[in-house]
Every structure is written in structure tokens, then in C-alpha cells.
C-alpha positions in Angstrom: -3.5 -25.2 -2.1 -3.2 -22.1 -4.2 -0.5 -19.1 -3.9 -1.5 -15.7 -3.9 -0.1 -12.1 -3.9 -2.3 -9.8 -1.7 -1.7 -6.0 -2.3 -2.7 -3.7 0.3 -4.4 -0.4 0.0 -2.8 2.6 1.7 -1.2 1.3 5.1 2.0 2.7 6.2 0.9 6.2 4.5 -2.1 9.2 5.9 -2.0 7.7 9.6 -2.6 4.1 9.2 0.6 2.3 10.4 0.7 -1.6 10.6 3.9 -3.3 11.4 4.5 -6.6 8.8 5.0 -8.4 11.5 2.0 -7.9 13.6 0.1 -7.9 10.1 1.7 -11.6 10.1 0.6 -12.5 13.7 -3.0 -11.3 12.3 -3.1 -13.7 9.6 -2.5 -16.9 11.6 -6.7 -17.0 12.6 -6.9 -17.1 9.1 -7.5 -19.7 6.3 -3.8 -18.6 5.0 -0.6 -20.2 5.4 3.1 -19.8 4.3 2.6 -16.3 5.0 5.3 -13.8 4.1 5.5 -10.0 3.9 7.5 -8.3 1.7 8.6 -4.8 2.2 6.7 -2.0 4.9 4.6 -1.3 2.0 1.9 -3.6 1.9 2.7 -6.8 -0.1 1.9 -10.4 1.1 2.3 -13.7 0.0 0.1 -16.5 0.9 -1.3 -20.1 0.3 -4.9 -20.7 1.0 -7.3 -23.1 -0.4 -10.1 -20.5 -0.3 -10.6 -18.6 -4.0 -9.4 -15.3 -4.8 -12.8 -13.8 -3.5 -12.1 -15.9 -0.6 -9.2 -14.4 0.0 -9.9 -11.1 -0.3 -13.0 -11.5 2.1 -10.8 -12.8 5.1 -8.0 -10.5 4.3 -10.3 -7.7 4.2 -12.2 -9.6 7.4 -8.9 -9.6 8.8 -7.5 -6.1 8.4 -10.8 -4.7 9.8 -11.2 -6.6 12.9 -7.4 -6.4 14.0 -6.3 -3.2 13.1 -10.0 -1.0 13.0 -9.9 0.6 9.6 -11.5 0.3 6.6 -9.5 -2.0 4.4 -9.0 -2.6 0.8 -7.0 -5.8 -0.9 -5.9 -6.6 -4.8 -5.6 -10.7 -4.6 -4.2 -12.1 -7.4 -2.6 -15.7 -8.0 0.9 -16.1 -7.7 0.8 -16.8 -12.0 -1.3 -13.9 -12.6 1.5 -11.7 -11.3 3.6 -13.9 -12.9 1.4 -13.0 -15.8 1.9 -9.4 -15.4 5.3 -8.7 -14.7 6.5 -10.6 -18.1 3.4 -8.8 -19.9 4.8 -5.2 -19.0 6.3 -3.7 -22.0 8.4 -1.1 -20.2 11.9 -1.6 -18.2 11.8 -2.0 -14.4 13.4 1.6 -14.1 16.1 3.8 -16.0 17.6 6.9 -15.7 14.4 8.8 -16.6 11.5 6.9 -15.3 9.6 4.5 -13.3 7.0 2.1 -14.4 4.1 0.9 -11.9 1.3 -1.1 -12.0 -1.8 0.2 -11.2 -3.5 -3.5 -9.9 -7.8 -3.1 -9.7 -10.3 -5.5 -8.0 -12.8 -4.5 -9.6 -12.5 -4.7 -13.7 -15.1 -1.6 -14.5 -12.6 0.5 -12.2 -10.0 -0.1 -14.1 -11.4 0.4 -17.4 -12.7 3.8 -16.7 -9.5 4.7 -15.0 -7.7 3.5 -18.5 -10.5 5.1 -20.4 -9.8 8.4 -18.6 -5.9 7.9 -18.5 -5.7 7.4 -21.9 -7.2 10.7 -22.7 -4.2 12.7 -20.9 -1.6 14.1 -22.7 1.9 12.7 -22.5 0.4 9.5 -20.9 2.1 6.0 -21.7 -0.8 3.4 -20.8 -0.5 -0.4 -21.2 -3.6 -2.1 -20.2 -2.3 -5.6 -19.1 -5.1 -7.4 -18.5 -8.5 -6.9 -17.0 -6.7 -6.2 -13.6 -3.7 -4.1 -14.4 -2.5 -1.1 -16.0 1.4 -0.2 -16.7 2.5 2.6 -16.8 5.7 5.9 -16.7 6.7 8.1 -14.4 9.2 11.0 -15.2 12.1 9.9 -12.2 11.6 12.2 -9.0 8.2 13.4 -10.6 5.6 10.4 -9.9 3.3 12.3 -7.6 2.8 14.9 -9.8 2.6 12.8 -12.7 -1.1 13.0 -14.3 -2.1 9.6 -14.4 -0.9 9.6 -10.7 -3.0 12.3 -9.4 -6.0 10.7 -11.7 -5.4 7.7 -10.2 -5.2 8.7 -6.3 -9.0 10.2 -6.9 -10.9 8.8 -4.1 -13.2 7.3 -6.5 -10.8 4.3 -7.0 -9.7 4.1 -3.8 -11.4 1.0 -2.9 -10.6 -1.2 -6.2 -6.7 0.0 -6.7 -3.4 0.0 -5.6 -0.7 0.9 -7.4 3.2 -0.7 -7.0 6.6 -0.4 -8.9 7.1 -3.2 -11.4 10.5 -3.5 -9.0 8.7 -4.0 -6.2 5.7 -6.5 -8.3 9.1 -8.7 -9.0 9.9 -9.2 -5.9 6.3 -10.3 -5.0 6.3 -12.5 -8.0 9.6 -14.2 -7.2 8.3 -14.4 -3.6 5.4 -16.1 -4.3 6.7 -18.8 -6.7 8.4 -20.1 -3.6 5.2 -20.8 -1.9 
């Protein structure tokens, strides 16, 4: 049995609202156990003994059928977050900004998105790995930030999500408990 992290795309923001806990009731005609949400924002913690395609399939699968929209996933293992959180170079938060992680299924997304990221003035980019990016935002700014707006094109849409490296800690200490 493996532990995952699965990262939903855009629910609770633009119209589609799903309550964790009918998310939860969902997931139990799945191959997923141990379930547990974390936060209204998308963030789930899982064992399966399906593969990390596996898991996004039936999440997807899953999301689709129950709650009729067209949904997106980031899977990673519970050490791959693991992974991540202690690879990020940057502090959870200070008085000036915020660091996220923009998370990608799909490697070429990322790397164009880091290509083009990179390229922007005043940008502080970390690739992480072949699925994650880390990177600043001013405090109070991060919508208007430019690797925010570059990364909310609707191009990536389907392959990213982004979270707070807060928020990924929480997930990470979550999921070691599975």
C-alpha cells in the first residue's frame, strides 16, 4: 500500500464548489483508503495500491462522475512531497512574501512554464524537480505577481496547481501518517 498527496485543480474558486466531505463520501467507490482532506482547498491524502497514474485516473474518474466537471489532479507520493517541501530553498512565509509551489503532471508543462518564468523580471524561480517549481510572492501582491498571472494562463490549466509551501507542510505531515 502506497501514500499519496492528490492536489486538486480549481474547486472551491470560479463556480465549482465541492464540500471535503462529500469529496470524502466520493472516494469510498474507489481503490483509496485512509482518506483525509485537508483544508477547503483541494488537498487529499490517500493510500492506494494502484500507481500514481492509477491514481490520478480514478481520482480524475472520480471527480467527473460525482461532481460533473471537468477535473484535473497533481498525485504525488507522500515522499515526493516530502521530497519537495525540504528541497525548497525559500522560508514558508515572512513579513514580505510567500513562497508556493507550482506542482505539474505533466513534466513538458512545467518546463516551459519555468522556461518562460524564468525570463520575467524580478522573478525568484527554483525548479525542484521535474514536478515542481518554488517560487515568491510580494505579501498581499500574489495575484498580481508575474509568474502568477503567467501561470494561471489557461494553457496549463490541466497539468498545474499551485499551493503555499504552508499549506504543502501540512499535506506532507498528513500524509506521513498514512
Amino acid at each position: 500500500m502506497n501514500s499519496y498527496a492528490v492536489f486538486l485543480r480549481g474547486i472551491n474558486v470560479g463556480g465549482i464548489n465541492i464540500k471535503m466531505a462529500d469529496l470524502k463520501d466520493a472516494l469510498k467507490s474507489r481503490p483509496f483508503s485512509n482518506v483525509l482532506t485537508l483544508l477547503a482547498s483541494g488537498n487529499v491524502v490517500l493510500a492506494s495500491e494502484l500507481d500514481t497514474a492509477g491514481v490520478k485516473q480514478e481520482f480524475e474518474a472520480c471527480l467527473r462522475e460525482a461532481f460533473g466537471y471537468d477535473a484535473w489532479v497533481v498525485v504525488l507520493t507522500a515522499g515526493r512531497v516530502s521530497a519537495l517541501v525540504d528541497a525548497c530553498p525559500y522560508p514558508p512565509d515572512d513579513a514580505s512574501t510567500h513562497t508556493y509551489l507550482t506542482l505539474a503532471s505533466d513534466e513538458a508543462a512545467l518546463s516551459e512554464l519555468y522556461e518562460s518564468g524564468s525570463a520575467l523580471d524580478g522573478v525568484e524561480l527554483t525548479l525542484l524537480g521535474p514536478e515542481a517549481i518554488a517560487w515568491l510572492a510580494p505579501t498581499g501582491g500574489t495575484l498580481e505577481s508575474p509568474f502568477s498571472k503567467l501561470s494561471a494562463k489557461a494553457k496549463y490549466k490541466a497539468a498545474t496547481t499551485t499551493r503555499n509551501l504552508r499549506t504543502m507542510v501540512k499535506v506532507r505531515d498528513a500524509a506521513a501518517g498514512i
